[in-house]
MARMIFI-257770 format. One record per residue (C-alpha): residue number from 1; x, y, z. Coordinates in steps of 0.5 Angstrom, whole numbers. Layout:
+-----+-------+-------+-------+
:   k :    c1 :    c2 :    c3 :
+-----+-------+-------+-------+
: NUM :     X :     Y :     Z :
...
+-----+-------+-------+-------+
***
This chain:
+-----+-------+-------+-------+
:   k :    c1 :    c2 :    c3 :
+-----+-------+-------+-------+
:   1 :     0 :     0 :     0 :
:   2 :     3 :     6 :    -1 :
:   3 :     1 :    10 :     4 :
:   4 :     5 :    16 :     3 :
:   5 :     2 :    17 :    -5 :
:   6 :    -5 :    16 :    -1 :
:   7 :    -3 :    22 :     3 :
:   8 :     0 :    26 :    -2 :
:   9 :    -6 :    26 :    -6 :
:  10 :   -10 :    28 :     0 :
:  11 :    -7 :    33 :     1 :
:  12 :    -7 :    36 :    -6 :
:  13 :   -15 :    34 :    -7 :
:  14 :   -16 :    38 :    -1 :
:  15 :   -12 :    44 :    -3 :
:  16 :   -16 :    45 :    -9 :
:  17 :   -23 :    43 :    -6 :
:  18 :   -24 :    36 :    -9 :
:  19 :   -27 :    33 :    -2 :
:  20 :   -29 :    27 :    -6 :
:  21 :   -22 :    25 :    -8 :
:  22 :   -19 :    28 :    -2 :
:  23 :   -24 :    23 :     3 :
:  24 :   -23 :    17 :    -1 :
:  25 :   -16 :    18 :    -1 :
:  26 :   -15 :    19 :     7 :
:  27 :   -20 :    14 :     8 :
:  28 :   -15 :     8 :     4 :
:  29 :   -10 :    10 :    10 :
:  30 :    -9 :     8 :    17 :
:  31 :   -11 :    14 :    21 :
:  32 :    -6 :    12 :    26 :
:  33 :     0 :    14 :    20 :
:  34 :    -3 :    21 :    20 :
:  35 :     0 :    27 :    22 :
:  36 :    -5 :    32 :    27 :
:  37 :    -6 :    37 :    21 :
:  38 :    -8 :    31 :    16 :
:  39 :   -14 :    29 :    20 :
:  40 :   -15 :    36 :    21 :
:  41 :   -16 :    37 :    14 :
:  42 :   -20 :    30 :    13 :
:  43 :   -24 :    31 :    19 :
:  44 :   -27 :    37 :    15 :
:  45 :   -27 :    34 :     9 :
:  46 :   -31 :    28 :    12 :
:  47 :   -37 :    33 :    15 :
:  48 :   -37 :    37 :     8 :
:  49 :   -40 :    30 :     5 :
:  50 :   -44 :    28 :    11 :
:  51 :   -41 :    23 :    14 :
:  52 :   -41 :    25 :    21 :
:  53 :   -38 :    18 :    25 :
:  54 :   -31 :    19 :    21 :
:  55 :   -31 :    26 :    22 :
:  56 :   -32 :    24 :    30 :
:  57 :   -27 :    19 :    29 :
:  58 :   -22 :    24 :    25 :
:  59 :   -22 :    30 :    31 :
:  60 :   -22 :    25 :    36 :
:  61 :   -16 :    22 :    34 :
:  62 :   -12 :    29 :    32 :
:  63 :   -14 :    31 :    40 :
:  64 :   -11 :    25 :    42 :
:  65 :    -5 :    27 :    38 :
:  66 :    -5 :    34 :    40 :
:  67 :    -5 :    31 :    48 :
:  68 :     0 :    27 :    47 :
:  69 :     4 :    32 :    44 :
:  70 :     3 :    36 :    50 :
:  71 :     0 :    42 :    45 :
:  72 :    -6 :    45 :    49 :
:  73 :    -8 :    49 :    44 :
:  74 :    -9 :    45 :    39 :
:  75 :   -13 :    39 :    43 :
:  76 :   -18 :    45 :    45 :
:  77 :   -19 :    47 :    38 :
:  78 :   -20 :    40 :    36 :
:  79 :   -24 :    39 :    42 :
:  80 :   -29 :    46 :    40 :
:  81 :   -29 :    43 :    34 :
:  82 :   -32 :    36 :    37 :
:  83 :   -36 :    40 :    41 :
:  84 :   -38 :    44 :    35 :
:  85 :   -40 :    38 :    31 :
:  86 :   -44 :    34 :    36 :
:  87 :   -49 :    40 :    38 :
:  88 :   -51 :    41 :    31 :
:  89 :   -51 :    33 :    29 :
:  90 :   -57 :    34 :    36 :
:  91 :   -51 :    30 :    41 :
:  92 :   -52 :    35 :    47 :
:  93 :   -48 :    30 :    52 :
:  94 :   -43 :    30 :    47 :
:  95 :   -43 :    37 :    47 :
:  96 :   -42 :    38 :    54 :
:  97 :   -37 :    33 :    54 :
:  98 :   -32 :    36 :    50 :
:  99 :   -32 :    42 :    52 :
: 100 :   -31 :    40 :    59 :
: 101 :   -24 :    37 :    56 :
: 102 :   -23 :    43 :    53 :
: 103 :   -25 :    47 :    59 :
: 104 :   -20 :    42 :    63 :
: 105 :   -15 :    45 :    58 :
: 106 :   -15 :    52 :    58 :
: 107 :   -11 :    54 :    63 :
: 108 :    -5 :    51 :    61 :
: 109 :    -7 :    56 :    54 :
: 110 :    -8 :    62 :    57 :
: 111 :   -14 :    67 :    57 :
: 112 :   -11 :    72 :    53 :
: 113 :   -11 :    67 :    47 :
: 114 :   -15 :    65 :    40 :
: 115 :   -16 :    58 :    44 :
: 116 :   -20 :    62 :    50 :
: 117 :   -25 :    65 :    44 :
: 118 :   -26 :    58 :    41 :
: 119 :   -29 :    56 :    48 :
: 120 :   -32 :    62 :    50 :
: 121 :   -36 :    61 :    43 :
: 122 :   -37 :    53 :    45 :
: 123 :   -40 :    57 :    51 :
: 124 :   -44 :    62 :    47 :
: 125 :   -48 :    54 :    44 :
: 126 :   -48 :    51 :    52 :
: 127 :   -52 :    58 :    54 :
: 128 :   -57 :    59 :    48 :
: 129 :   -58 :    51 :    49 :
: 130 :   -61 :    53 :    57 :
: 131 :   -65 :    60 :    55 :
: 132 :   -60 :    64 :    58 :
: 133 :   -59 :    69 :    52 :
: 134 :   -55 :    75 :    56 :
: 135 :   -50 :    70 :    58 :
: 136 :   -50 :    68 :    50 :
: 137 :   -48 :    74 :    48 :
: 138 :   -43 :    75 :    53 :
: 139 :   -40 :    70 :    51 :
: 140 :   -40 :    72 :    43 :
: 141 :   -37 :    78 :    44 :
: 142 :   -31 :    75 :    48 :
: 143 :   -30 :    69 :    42 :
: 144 :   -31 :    76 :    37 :
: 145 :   -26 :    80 :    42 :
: 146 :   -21 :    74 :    42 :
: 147 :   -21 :    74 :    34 :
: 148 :   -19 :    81 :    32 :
: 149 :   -14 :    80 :    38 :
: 150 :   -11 :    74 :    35 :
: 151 :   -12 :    75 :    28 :
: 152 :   -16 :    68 :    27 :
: 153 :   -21 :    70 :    21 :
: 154 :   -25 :    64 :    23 :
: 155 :   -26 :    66 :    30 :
: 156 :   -28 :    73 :    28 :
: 157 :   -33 :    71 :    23 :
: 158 :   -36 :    66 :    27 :
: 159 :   -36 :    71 :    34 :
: 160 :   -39 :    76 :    29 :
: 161 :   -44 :    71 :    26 :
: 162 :   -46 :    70 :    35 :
: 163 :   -47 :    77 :    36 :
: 164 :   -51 :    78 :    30 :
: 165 :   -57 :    74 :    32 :
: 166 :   -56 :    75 :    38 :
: 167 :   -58 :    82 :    38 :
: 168 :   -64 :    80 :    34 :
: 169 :   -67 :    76 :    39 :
: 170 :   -66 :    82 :    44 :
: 171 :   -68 :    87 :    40 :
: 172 :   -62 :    90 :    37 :
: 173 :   -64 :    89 :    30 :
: 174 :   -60 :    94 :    27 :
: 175 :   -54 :    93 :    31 :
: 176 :   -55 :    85 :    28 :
: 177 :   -55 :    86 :    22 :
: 178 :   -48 :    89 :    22 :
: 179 :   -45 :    84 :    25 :
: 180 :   -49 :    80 :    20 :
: 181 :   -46 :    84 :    15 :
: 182 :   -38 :    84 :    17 :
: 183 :   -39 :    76 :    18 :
: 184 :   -41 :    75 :    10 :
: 185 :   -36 :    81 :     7 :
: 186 :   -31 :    76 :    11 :
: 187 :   -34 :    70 :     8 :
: 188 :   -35 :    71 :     2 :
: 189 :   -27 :    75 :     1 :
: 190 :   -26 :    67 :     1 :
: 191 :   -22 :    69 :    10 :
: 192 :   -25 :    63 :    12 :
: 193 :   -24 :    56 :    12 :
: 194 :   -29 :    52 :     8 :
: 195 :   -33 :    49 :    14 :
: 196 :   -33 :    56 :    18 :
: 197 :   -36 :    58 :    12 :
: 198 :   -42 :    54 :    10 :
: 199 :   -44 :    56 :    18 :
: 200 :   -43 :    63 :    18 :
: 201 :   -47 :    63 :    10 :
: 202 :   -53 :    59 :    13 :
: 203 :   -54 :    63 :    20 :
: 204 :   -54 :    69 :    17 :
: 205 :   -58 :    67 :    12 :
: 206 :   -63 :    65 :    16 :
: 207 :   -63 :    71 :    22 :
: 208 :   -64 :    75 :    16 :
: 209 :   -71 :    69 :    14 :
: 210 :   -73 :    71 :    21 :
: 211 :   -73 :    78 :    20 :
: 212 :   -77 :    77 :    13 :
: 213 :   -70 :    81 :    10 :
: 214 :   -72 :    78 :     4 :
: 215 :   -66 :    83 :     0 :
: 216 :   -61 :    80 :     4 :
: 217 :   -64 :    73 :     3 :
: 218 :   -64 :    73 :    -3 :
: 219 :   -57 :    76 :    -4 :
: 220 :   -54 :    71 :     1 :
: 221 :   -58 :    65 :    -1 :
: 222 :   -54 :    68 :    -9 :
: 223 :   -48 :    68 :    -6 :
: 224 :   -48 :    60 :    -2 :
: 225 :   -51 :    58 :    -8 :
: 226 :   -45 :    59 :   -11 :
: 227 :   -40 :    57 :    -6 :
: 228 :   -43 :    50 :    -6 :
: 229 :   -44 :    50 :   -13 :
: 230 :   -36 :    51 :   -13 :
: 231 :   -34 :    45 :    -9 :
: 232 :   -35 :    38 :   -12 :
: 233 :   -39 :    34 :    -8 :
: 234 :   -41 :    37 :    -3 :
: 235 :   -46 :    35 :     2 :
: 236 :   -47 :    40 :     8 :
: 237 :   -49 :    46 :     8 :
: 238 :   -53 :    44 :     1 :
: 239 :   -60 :    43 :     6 :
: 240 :   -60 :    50 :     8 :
: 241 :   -59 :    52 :     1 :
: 242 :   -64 :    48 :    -1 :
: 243 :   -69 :    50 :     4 :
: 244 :   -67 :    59 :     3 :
: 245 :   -68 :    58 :    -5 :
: 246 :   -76 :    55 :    -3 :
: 247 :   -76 :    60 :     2 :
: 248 :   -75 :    66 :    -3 :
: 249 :   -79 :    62 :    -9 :
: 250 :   -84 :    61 :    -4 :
: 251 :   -85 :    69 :    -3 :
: 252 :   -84 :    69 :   -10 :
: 253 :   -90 :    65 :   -12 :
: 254 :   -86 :    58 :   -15 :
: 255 :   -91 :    55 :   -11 :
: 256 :   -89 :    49 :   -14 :
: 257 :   -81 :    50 :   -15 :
: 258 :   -82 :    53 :    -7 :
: 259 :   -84 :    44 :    -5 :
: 260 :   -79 :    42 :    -9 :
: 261 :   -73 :    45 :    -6 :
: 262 :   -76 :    44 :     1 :
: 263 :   -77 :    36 :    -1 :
: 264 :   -70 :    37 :    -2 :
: 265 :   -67 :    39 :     3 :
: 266 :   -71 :    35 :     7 :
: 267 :   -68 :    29 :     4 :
: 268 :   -60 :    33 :     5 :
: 269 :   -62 :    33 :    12 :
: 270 :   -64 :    26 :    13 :
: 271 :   -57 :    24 :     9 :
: 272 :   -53 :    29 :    14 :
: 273 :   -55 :    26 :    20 :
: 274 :   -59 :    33 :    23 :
: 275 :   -67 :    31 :    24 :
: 276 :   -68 :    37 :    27 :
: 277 :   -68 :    41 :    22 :
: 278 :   -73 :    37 :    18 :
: 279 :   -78 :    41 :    22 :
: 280 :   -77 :    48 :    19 :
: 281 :   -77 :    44 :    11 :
: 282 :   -84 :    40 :    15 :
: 283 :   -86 :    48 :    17 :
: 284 :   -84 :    51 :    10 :
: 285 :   -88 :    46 :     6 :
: 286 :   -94 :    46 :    11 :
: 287 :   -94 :    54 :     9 :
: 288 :   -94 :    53 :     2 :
: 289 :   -99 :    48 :     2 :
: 290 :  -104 :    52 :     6 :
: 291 :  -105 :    57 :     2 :
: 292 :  -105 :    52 :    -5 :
: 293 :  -113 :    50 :     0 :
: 294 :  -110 :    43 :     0 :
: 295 :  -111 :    44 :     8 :
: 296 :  -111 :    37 :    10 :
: 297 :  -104 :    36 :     7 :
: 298 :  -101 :    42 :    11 :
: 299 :  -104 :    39 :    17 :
: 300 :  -100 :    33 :    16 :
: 301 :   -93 :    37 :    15 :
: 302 :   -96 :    41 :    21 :
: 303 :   -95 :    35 :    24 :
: 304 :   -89 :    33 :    22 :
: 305 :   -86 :    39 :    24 :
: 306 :   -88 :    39 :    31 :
: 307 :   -85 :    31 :    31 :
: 308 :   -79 :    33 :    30 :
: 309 :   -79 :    38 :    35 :
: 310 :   -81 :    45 :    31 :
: 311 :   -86 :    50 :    32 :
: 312 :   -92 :    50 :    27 :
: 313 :   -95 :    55 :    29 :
: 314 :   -97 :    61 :    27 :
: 315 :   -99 :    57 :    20 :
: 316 :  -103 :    52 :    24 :
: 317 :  -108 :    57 :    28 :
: 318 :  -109 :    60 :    21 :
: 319 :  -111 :    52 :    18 :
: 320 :  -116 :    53 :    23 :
: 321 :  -119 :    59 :    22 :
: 322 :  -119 :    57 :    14 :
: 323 :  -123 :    50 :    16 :
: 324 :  -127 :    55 :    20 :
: 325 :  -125 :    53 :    27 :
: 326 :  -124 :    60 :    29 :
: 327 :  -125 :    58 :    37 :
: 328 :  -119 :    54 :    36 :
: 329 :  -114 :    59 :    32 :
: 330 :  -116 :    64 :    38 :
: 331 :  -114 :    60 :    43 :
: 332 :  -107 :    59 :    40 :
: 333 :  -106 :    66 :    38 :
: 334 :  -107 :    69 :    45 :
: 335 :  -102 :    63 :    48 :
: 336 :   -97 :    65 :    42 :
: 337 :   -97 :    72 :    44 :
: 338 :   -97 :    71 :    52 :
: 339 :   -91 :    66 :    50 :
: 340 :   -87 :    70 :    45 :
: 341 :   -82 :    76 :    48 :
: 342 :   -77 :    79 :    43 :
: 343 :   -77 :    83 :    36 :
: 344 :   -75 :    77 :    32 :
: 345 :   -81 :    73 :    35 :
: 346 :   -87 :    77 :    36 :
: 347 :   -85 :    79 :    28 :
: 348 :   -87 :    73 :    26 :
: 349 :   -94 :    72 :    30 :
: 350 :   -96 :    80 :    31 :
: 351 :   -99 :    78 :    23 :
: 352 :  -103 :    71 :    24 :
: 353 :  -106 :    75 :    31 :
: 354 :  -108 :    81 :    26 :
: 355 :  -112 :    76 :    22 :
: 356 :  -115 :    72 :    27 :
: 357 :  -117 :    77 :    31 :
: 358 :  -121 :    81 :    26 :
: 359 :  -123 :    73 :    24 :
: 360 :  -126 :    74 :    31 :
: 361 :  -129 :    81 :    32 :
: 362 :  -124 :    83 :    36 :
: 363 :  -122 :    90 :    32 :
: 364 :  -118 :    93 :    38 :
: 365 :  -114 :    87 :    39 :
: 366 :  -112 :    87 :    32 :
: 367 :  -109 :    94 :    32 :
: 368 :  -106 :    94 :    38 :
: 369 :  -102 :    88 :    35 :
: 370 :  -101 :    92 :    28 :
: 371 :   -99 :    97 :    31 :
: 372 :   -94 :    94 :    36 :
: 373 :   -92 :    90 :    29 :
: 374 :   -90 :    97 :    25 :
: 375 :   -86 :    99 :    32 :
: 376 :   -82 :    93 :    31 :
: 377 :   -81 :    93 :    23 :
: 378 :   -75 :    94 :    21 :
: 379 :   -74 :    91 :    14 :
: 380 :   -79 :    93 :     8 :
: 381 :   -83 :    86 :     8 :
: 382 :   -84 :    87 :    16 :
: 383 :   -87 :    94 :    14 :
: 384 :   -91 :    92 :     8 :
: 385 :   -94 :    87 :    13 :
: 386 :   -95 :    92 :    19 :
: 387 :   -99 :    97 :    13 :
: 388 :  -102 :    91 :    11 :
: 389 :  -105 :    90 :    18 :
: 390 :  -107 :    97 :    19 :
: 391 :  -111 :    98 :    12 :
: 392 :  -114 :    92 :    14 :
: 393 :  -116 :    94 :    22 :
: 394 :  -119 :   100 :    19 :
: 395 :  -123 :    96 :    15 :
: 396 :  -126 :    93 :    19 :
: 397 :  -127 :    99 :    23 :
: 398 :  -131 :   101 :    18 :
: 399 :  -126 :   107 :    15 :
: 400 :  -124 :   105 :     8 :
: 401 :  -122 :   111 :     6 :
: 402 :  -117 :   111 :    13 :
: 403 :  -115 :   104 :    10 :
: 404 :  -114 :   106 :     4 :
: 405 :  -107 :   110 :     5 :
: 406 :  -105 :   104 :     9 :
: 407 :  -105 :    99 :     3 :
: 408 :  -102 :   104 :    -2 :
: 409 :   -96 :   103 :     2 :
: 410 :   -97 :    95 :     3 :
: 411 :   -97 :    94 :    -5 :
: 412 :   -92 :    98 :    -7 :
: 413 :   -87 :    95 :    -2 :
: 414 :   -90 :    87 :    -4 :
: 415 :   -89 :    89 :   -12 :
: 416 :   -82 :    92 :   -10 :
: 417 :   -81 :    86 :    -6 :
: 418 :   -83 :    82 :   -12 :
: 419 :   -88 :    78 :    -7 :
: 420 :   -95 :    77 :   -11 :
: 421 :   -98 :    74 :    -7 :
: 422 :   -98 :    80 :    -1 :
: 423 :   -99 :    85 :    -7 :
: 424 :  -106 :    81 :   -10 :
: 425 :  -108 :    80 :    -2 :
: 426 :  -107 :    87 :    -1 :
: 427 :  -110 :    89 :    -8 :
: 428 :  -117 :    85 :    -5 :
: 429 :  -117 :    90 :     1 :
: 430 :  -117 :    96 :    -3 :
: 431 :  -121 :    93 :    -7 :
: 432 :  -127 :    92 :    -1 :
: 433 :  -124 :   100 :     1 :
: 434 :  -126 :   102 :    -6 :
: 435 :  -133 :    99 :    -7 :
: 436 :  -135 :   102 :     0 :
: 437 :  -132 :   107 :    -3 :
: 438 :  -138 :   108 :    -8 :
: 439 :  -132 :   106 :   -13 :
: 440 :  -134 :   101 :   -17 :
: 441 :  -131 :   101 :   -23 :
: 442 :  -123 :   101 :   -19 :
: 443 :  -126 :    96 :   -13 :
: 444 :  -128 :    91 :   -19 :
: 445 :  -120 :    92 :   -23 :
: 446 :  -117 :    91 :   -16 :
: 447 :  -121 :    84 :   -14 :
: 448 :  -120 :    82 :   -22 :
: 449 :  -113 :    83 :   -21 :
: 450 :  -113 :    79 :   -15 :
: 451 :  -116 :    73 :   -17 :
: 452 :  -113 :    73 :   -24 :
: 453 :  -106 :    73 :   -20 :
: 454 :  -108 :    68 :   -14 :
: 455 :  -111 :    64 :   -21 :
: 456 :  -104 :    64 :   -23 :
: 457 :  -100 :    62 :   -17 :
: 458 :  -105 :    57 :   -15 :
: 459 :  -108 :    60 :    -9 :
: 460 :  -116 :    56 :   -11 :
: 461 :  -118 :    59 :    -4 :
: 462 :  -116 :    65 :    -4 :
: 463 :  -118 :    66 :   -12 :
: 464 :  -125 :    63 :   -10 :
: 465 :  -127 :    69 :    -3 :
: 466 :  -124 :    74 :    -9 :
: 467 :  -130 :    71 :   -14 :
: 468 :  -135 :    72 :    -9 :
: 469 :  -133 :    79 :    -8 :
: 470 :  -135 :    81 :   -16 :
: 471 :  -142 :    82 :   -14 :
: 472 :  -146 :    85 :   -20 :
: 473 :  -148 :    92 :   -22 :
: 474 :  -154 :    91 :   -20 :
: 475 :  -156 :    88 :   -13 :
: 476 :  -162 :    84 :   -14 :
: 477 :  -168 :    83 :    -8 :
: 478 :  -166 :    90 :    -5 :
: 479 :  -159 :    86 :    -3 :
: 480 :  -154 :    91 :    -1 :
: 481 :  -147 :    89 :    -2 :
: 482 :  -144 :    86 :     4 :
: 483 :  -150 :    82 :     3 :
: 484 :  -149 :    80 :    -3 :
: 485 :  -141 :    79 :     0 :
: 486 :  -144 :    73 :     5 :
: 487 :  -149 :    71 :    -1 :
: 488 :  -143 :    70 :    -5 :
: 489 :  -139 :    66 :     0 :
: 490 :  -145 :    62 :     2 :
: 491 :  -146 :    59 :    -5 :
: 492 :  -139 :    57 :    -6 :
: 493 :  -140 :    52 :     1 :
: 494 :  -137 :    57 :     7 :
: 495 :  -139 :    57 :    14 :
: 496 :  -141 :    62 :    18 :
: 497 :  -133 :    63 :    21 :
: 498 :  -130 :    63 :    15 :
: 499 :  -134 :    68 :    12 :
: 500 :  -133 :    72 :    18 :
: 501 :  -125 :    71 :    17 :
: 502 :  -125 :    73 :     9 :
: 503 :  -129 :    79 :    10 :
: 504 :  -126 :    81 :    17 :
: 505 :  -132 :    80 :    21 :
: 506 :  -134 :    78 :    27 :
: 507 :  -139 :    72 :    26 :
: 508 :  -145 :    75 :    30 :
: 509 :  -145 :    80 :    24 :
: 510 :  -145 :    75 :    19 :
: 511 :  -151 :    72 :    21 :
: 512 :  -155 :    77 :    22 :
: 513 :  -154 :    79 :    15 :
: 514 :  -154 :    72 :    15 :
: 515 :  -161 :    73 :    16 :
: 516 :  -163 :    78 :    12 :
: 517 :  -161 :    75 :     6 :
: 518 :  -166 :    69 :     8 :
: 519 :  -171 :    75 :     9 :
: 520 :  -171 :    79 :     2 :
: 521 :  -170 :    72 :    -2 :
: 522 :  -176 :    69 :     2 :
: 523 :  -171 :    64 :     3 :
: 524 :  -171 :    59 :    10 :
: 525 :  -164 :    55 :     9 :
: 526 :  -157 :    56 :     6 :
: 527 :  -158 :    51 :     0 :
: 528 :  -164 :    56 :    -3 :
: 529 :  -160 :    62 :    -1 :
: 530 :  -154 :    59 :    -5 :
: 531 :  -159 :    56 :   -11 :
: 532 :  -162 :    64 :   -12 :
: 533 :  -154 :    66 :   -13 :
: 534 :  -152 :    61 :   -18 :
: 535 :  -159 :    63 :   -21 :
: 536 :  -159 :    70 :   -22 :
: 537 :  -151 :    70 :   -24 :
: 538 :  -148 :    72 :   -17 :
: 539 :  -143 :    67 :   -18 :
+-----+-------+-------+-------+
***
């Protein structure tokens, strides 16, 4: 066997990113023939192709190297990297005890080194594990600090990357995203190395999702897109890839190509070893569907995300009220917001409540939670949401002409922001606005070309609420226009909730227009309510 020529070919594959060759040809070796930097270097190339066991083995083998060597410092790093690498495989006593062996060893490093910043960031993840989110940070400014100290490029991206989210989840959002911001400069210059990349490009990508900052999305996703596509082979990192470009053709109305790409990186994560992270596709894909009107399908991938241990929630209090259990989506939303601290958080939930609150009647709720949204927005998505929930709270105070200004706002953000989902949402609103307005010819353009959108995008139930509000010039029967609204609905099969939550009403109204349908129709039940709109081409 011709370990030397293995090894050399190793090295020379590894130099050129060829992780493929580079791990076949340090596999073919004994471990036990390599030097501390070879299995360094193989450790990286193995969790670049998802196999984690042999990047365990790799790094264990190097820190046994490194102690007997009597090299502190480079057994601290390789137990930071163990650590490092449990915690995001979900082996959280793995974690904890590496980093006890790396704790053991500090003092013979010293405080004032890059090792101490490594341990101060493996900290940061043992506090963000507990809650104990002012102690994180504090632990991400030592590993930052350490870094520009020492001059360890990864140490500073990785510290800067820790800063940033950290600040978003304390509300410190422009501070954040510049920490963000550093972290990527650096990344994409090509200072890192390719593991410390691959983090450092997903994590800031998705603080950014969470802020729904689908600029920097967008250019990020671009950029990791291209740093993967650059690497033969590779594996990690390709799921979170994946997941962002679904998240941005989600918003972009790909409906379509949006599941495709969860479904991959559902599949990527299952191959890398990290269940958890099936969650968030298992949400994403819940979303999409839900809006698509395939309702018992989003439940299921609410359910799977709630398996593995992520949150459905707000998209599955919104499932409820589309199926009309309006009881149940309040319940939900009241507990999220009793739950939910922090900017980050709040964003996320603050629209879903806007919704079902108006759903319930509830229209002082709902602007209490608009206007807390639109304190809180911080990128142009967040602000087009904040307007959009204003406009809607004004409507159903009855002010369309106070709506109006709001959900000008809304829609050119969301055509700005290339959202046509959003913008034909908010183009429903204006057109209810416009026609209690009087202005009927404007309110029919805005809902035709709402529908004609929501048609496009597959968006049937969105479609079939706005082909319910095109009533006719004429109301038959002496029909005002918001009971030809509920008549309209009731034709096409809704219930009384979810009549309540397309027209932003409580359902106490519903049904009294209810009842005044059936008295101008001289009608007594749904069906014949329904059979005189199909009749007199209400719908």
């Amino acid at each position: 066997m011709d370990v030397a020529g293995d090894v050399d070919r190793a090295r020379q594959a590894y130099e050129r990113g060829d992780w493929p060759e580079a791990y076949d040809a340090w596999s073919g070796t004994d471990l036990a023939r390599l030097t501390a930097a070879d299995l360094d270097d193989f450790a990286t190339a193995a969790e670049l192709l998802g196999h984690h066991d042999t990047t365990v083995l790799a790094l264990q083998r190097e820190f046994r190297l490194h102690e007997d060597a009597g090299d502190p410092r480079g057994a601290v790093r390789a137990a930071v990297r163990l650590a490092m690498s449990c915690v995001t495989h979900g082996e959280p006593a793995l974690f904890s005890g590496w980093s006890a062996r790396a704790e053991a060893l500090l003092d013979e490093v010293g405080a004032d080194s890059a090792e101490a910043g490594w341990m101060a960031f493996a900290r940061m993840f043992g506090h963000l594990g507990r809650g104990e989110i002012p102690q994180a940070s504090q632990q991400a400014d030592l590993a930052t600090d350490a870094g520009r100290r020492h001059r360890d490029p990864d140490l500073v991206a990785m510290g800067l990357t820790g800063q940033g989210r950290l600040r978003l989840y304390t509300d410190r959002i422009p501070e954040g995203l510049a920490c963000l911001d550093e972290a990527m400069v650096r990344v994409i210059a090509g200072e890192c190395t390719p593991i410390m990349a691959g983090h450092v490009y997903c994590t800031a990508i998705e603080g950014c999702q969470e802020i729904s900052d689908f600029g920097r999305v967008a250019e990020w996703a671009s950029a990791l897109e291209r740093w993967c596509s650059a690497q033969p082979g590779l594996l990690l990192f390709t799921g979170q890839c994946a997941l962002h470009r679904g998240q941005l053709l989600r918003v972009r109305g790909d409906w379509a190509g949006a599941l495709d790409e969860l479904s991959r990186a559902a599949q990527r994560y299952v191959e890398v070893g990290s269940p958890d992270a099936i969650g968030l596709t298992a949400r994403e894909s819940g979303d999409v569907l839900r809006l698509r009107g395939d309702l018992d399908a989003a439940d299921a991938a609410y359910q799977r995300a709630a398996d593995h241990g992520c949150d459905p929630q707000p998209g599955l209090a919104l499932l409820w009220l589309a199926r009309g259990q309006g009881a149940a989506a309040l319940a939900a939303i009241e507990r999220l917001l009793e739950e939910t601290m922090g900017a980050v958080g709040r964003c996320r939930m603050l629209p879903a409540a806007v919704e079902v609150f108006l759903a319930s009647g509830q229209v002082d709720r709902a602007r209490a939670a608009a206007d807390e949204l639109t304190s809180l927005a911080c990128s142009e998505p967040l602000t087009a949401m904040a307007a959009e929930c204003s406009g809607a709270v004004e409507l159903a105070a009855d002010d369309p002409a106070g709506a109006l200004p709001f959900l000008r706002k809304a829609g050119q953000l969301w055509v700005r922001g290339h959202a046509p989902y959003d913008a034909a949402r908010v183009s429903v609103l204006r057109g209810r606005a416009l026609a209690r307005l009087g202005d009927a010819d404007a309110s029919r353009r805005e809902l035709e070309a709402a529908r004609d959108c929501f048609r496009r995008l597959g968006a049937r139930p969105a479609a079939d609420e706005v082909s319910a509000l095109l009533a006719p010039a004429s109301a038959p029967s002496g029909l005002t226009a918001r009971e030809i609204e509920v008549l309209r609905l009731v034709a096409t099969g809704r219930t009384n909730p979810q009549i309540a939550a397309s027209l932003v009403l409580s359902e106490k109204t519903v049904a009294r227009h209810l009842s005044n349908i059936f008295t101008k129709l001289d009608v007594s039940s749904r069906t014949a309510a329904a059979a005189y709109a199909y009749e007199h081409g209400l719908v």
